[in-house]
N, C-alpha and C positions, 0 to 999 in steps of 0.2 A: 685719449690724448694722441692717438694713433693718426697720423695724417705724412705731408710733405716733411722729410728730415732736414732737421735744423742744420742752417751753418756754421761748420765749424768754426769757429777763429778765437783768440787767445789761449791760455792755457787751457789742457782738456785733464780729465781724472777718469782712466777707463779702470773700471772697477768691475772683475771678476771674480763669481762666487760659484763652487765646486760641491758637486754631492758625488763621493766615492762610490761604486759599486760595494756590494757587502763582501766581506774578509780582506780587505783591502788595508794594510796597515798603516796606522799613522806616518811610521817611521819613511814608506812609499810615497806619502801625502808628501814627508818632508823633503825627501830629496829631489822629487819634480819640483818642490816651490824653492827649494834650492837653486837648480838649475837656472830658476827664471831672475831667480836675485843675483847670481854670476854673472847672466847676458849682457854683454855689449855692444849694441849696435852704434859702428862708425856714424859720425857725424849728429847722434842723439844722444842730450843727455835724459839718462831713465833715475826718476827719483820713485823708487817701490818698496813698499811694507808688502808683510805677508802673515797668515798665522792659520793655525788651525783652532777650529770652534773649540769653546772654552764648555759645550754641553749643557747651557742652562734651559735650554731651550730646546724643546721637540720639534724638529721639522725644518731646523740650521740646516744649512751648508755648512758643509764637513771643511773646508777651508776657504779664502778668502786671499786674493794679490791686490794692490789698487799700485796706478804706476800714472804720478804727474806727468805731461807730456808739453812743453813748449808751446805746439801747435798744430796742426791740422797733417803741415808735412810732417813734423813728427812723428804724429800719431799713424799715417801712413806707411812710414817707411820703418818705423817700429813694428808693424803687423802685417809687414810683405818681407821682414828680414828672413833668409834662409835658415838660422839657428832659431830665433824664434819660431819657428814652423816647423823644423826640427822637435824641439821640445811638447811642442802641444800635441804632435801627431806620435810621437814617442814614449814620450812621460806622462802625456796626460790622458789623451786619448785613451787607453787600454784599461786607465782604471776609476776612470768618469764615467758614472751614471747621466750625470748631467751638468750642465756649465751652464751659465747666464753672464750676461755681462750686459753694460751699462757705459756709456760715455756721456759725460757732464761737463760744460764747462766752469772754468775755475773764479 
């Protein structure tokens, strides 16, 4: 499905999913997905859930944020914000093994 990327436009649902490096505590998990549910970026409204894996399953991502987004500026200016980049390069970065992420529209 790999080709030319879609255009953005109406609402988007960027949905990112996290695997912790090992010794890594939940409670760590929680307060970087904390962080991201605090964010405020001027002129965006951010509608976001978040949770850590519930274990039923082998081979989850250890937690999971998904954040509605208006639109396309949105979604830009939601992921060029300076505290947002702040947090990913601070909170999350140090204790991610690995990140994926996924933008859909709504």
């Amino acid at each position: 499905m790999r080709g030319a990327p879609a255009t953005l436009s109406g609402m988007i649902r960027n949905v990112v999913g996290g695997q912790v490096k090992p010794g890594v505590s939940r409670a760590e998990v929680g307060r970087a997905l904390q962080a991201l549910l605090d964010l405020r970026v001027e002129g965006v409204e951010l509608r976001m859930s978040s949770g850590l894996d519930l274990g039923p399953r082998e081979g989850n991502a250890s937690s999971a944020i998904t954040v509605d987004l208006d639109d396309e500026q949105a979604y830009r200016t939601y992921g060029l914000d300076e505290e947002h980049s702040r947090i990913r390069r601070e909170l999350f970065a140090p204790i991610s093994e690995r990140v994926d992420r996924i933008q859909f529209a709504l």
